[in-house]
C-alpha positions as CSV (number, residue, x, y, z in Angstrom):
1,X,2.4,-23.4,-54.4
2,X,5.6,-21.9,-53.7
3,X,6.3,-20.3,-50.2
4,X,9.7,-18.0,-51.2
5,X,12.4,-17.7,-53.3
6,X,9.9,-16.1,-56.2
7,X,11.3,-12.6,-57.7
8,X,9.1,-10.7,-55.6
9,X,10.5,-12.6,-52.2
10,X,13.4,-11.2,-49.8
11,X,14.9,-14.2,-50.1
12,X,14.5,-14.5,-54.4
13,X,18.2,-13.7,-55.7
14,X,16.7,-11.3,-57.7
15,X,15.4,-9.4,-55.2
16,X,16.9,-6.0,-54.4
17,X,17.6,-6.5,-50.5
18,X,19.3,-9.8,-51.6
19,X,21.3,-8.2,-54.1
20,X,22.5,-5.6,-51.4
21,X,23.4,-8.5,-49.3
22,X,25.6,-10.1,-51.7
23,X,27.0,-6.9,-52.8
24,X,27.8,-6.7,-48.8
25,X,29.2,-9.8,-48.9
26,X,31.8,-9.0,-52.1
27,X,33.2,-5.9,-50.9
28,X,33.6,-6.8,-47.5
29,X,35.8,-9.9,-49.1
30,X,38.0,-7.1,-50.4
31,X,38.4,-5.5,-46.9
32,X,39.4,-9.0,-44.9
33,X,40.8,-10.6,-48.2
34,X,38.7,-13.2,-49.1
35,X,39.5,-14.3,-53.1
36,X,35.9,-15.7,-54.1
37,X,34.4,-12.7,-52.5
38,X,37.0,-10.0,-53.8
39,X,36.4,-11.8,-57.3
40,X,32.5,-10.3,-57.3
41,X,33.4,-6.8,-56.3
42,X,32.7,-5.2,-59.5
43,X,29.6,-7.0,-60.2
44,X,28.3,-6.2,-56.0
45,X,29.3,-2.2,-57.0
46,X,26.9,-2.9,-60.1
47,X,23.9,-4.4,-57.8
48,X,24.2,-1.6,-55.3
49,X,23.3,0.9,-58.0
50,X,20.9,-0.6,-59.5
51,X,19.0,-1.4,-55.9
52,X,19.4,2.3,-55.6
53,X,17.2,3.0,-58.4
54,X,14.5,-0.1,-56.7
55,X,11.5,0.8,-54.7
56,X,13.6,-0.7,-52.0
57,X,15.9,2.4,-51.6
58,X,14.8,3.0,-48.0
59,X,15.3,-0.1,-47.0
60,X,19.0,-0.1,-48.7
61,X,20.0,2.5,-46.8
62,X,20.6,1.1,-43.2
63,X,23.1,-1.4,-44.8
64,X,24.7,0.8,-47.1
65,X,25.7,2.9,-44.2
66,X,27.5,-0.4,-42.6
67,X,29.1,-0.5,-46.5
68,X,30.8,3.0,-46.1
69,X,32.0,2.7,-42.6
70,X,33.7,-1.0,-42.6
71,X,34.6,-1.3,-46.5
72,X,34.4,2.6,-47.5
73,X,38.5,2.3,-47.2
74,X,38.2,0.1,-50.1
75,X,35.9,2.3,-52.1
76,X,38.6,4.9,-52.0
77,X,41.7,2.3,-52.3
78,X,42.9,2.4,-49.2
79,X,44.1,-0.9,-47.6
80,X,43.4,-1.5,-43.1
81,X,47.0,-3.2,-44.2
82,X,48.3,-0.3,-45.2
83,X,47.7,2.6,-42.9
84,X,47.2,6.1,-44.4
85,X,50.2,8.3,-45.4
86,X,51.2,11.3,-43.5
87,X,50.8,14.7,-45.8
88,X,54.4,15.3,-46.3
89,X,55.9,12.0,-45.5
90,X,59.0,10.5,-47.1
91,X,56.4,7.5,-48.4
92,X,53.9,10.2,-49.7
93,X,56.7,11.8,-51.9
94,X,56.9,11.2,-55.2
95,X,60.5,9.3,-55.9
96,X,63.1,11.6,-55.9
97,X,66.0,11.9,-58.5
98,X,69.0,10.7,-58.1
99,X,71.3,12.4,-55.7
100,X,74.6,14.4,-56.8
101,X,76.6,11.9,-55.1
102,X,75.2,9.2,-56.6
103,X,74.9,10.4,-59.9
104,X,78.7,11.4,-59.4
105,X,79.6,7.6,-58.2
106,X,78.1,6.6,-61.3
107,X,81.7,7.1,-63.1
108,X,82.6,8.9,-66.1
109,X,80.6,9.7,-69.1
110,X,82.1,7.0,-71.5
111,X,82.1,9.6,-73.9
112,X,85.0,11.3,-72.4
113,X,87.4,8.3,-73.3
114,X,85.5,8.1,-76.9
115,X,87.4,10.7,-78.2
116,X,91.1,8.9,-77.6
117,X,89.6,5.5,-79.8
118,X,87.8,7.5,-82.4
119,X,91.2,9.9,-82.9
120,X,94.4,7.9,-81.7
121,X,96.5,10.4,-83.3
122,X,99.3,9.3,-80.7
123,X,101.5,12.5,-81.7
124,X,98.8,14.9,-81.4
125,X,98.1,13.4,-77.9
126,X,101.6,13.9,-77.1
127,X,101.5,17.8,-78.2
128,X,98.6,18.0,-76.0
129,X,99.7,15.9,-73.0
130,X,104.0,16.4,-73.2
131,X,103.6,20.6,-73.0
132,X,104.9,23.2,-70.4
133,X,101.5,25.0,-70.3
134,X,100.1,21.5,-68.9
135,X,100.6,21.8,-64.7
136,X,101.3,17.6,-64.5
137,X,104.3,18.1,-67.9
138,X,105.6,21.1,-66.4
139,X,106.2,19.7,-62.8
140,X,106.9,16.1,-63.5
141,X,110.0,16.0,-61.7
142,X,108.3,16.8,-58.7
143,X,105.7,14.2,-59.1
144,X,107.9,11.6,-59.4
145,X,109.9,12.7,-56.4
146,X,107.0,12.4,-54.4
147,X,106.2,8.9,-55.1
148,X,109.4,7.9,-53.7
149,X,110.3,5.0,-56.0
150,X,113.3,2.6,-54.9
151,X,115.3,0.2,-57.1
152,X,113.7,-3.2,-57.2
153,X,110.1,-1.5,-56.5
154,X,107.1,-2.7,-59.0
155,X,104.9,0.1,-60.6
156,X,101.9,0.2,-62.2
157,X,101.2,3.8,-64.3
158,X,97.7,3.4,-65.1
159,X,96.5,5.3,-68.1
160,X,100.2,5.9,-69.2
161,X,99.1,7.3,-72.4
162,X,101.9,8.5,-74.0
163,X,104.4,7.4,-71.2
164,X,106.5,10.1,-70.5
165,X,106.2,9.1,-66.9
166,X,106.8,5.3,-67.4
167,X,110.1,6.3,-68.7
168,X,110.6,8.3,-66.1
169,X,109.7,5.1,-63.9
170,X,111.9,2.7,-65.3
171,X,115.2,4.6,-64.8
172,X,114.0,5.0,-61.5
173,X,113.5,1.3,-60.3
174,X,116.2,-0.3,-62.1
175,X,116.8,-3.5,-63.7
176,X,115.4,-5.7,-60.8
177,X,112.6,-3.5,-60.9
178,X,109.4,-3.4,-63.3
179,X,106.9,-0.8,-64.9
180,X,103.2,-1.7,-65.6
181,X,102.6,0.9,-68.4
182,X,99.0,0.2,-68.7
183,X,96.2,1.8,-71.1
184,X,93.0,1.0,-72.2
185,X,93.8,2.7,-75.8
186,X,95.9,0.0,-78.1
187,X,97.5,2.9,-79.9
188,X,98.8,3.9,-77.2
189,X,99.8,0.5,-75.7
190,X,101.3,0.1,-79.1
191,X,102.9,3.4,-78.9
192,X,104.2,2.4,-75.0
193,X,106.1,-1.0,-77.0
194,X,107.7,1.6,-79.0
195,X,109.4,3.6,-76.5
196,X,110.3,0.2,-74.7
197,X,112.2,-0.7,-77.6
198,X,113.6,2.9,-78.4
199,X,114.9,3.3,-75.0
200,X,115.9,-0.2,-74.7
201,X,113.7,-0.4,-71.5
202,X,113.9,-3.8,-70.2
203,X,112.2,-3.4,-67.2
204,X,108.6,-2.2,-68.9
205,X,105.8,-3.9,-70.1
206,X,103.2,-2.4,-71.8
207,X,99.2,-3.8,-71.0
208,X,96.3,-3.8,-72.7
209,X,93.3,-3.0,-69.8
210,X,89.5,-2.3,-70.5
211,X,87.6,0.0,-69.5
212,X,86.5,-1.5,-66.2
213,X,90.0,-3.7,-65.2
214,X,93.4,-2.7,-65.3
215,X,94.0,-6.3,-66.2
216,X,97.4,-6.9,-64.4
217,X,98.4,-9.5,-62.3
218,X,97.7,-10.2,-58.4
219,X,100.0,-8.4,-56.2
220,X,102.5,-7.6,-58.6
221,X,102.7,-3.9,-57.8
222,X,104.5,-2.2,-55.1
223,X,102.7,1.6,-56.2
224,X,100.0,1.9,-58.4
225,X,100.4,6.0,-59.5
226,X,97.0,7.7,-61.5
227,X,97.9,10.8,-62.8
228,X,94.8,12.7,-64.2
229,X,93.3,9.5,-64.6
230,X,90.9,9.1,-62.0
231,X,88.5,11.3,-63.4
232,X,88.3,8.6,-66.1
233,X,87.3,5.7,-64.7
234,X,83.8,4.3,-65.9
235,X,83.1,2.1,-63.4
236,X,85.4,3.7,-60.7
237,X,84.7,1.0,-57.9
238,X,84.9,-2.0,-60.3
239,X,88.5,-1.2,-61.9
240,X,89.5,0.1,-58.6
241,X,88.8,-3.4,-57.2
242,X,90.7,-4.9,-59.6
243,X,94.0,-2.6,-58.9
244,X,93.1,-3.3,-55.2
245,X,94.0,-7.2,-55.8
246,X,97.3,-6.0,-58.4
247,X,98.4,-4.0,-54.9
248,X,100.6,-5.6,-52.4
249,X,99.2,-5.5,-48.9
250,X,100.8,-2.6,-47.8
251,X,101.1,-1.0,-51.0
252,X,101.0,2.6,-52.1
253,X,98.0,4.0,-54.5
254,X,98.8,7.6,-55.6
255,X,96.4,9.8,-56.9
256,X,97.3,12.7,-58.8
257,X,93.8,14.7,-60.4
258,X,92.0,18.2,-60.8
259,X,91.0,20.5,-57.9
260,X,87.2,20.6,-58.4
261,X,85.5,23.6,-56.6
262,X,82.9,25.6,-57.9
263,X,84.2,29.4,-58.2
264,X,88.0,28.6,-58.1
265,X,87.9,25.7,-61.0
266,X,88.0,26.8,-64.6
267,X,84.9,26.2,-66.6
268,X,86.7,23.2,-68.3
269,X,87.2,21.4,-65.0
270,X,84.3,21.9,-63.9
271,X,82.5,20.6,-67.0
272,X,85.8,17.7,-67.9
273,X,85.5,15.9,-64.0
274,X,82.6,14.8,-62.2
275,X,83.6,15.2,-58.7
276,X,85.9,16.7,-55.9
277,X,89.1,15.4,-54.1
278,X,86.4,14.6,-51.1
279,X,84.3,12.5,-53.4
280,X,87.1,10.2,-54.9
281,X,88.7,9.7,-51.4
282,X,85.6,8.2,-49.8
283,X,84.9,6.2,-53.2
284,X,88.8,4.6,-53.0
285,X,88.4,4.4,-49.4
286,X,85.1,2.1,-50.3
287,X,87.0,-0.6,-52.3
288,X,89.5,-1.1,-49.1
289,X,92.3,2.2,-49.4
290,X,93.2,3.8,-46.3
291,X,94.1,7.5,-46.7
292,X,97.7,8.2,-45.7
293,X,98.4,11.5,-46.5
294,X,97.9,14.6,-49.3
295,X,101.4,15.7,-50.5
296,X,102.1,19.8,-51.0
297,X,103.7,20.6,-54.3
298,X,103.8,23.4,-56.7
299,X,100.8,22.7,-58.0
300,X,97.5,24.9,-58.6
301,X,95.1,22.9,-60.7
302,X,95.8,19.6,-59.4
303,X,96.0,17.7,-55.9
304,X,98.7,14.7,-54.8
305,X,97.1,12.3,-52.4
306,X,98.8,8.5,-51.0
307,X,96.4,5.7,-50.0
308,X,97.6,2.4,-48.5
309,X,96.1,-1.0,-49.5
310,X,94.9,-2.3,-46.7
């Protein structure tokens, strides 16, 4: 005749207490991370309910109070590992959105350059660009001055567009020196070839960059000079890297672009360029420029600042 382990014993598996047991024994796998155990939870959740409903309930209750105070954390999916979050807490946050300076770090919207490769109208660019109501046209002279070009010196005019300052460029360096007229835009590099050969300007070389390299060679420049370009850039830190190694140690980087401030910048600025002066400086200063100075010239809507490759 059998002693135990019949369904009406404590010690049958079927019995309720011994169901409670097990149960005990899953979910407190969960709380000191025992696999086999943390494997049986659900079931042990499902045996606890159903001793519940038992003739046994009273005698559940004694270790269902040891359940809720050393696994209860479990119940409610909190981990001892993982110690509860402060109301108000950076961790208890949800994820916030990206912030303005990195959304503005991100680069241009590509769809700003778009427009010059889906209508390369080269002469239309040049009514738009070569024009005395344009700031940069009107006072290109003293641009150039600025720079401080010498004969001999190597200069790279990224985004030369329609060149007016490459020209200007050449004559300025001289036979021994050379223009990089570069430009992501091939009707416009093509259109750069042309004025080489109309002006019999020996010194230039048009090139063909992308959208995140200004594709020239390793220190071959003596300046690198972005006028209204900046703003441009897709991937400003990449292609600035890549004009960091065309630099020269020592070399000059001379950024010419829009005054960005809300309330004094027209509604086209505001909308055209992503960020201020204070915002490009510290992203050219990140790829290894060292601010040398912000030049004063007749200018309203635009800014002249020098950096030195370090």
């Amino acid at each position: 005749m059998r002693t135990g382990g019949g369904v009406g014993s404590s010690h049958s598996p079927f019995h309720p207490w011994s169901r409670v047991r097990f149960a005990l024994c899953c979910l407190a796998g969960l709380d000191i991370g025992v696999p086999h155990l943390q494997a049986h939870s659900s079931a042990a959740i499902f045996l606890i309910g159903e001793s519940l409903m038992s003739k046994y309930v009273v005698r559940c209750l004694p270790p269902l109070f040891f359940l809720l105070l050393f696994s209860g954390c479990e119940l409610l999916g909190v981990s001892k590992s993982d110690p509860p979050k402060e109301q108000g807490s950076a961790s208890n946050l949800p994820p916030s959105p990206p912030g303005e300076e990195a959304v503005k770090s991100a680069g241009a919207n590509p769809k700003l350059n778009q427009r010059y490769f889906e209508d390369p109208d080269v002469e239309k660019w040049k009514k738009r660009f070569e024009e005395e109501s344009r700031e940069i046209w009107k006072y290109r002279q003293n641009i150039v001055d600025a720079i401080r070009l010498q004969k001999g010196m190597s200069v790279g005019d990224i985004g030369a567009g329609t060149g007016f300052f490459s020209v200007m460029f050449s004559e300025l360096v001289g036979d021994d020196g050379r223009v990089y007229a570069m430009d992501i835009v091939p009707e416009f590099v093509t259109h750069l070839n042309q004025l080489k050969e109309r002006y019999d300007l020996k010194n230039l070389q048009a090139v063909l960059g992308t959208r995140s390299s200004v594709e020239l060679p390793h220190r071959s420049l003596d300046v690198a000079f972005l006028c209204d370009v900046y703003h441009h850039l897709e991937t400003p830190a990449e292609t600035m890297s890549t004009l960091h190694s065309a630099l020269k140690p020592g070399g000059s980087l001379i950024i010419v672009d829009f005054v960005r401030e809300e309330g004094k910048s027209s509604s086209f600025v505001l909308g055209h360029v992503r960020a201020g002066q204070e915002v490009f400086r510290r992203e050219i200063e990140d790829v290894g420029f060292e601010f040398v100075e912000e030049i004063a010239l007749p200018l309203e809507e635009n800014y002249f600042i020098r950096f030195r490759r370090k």
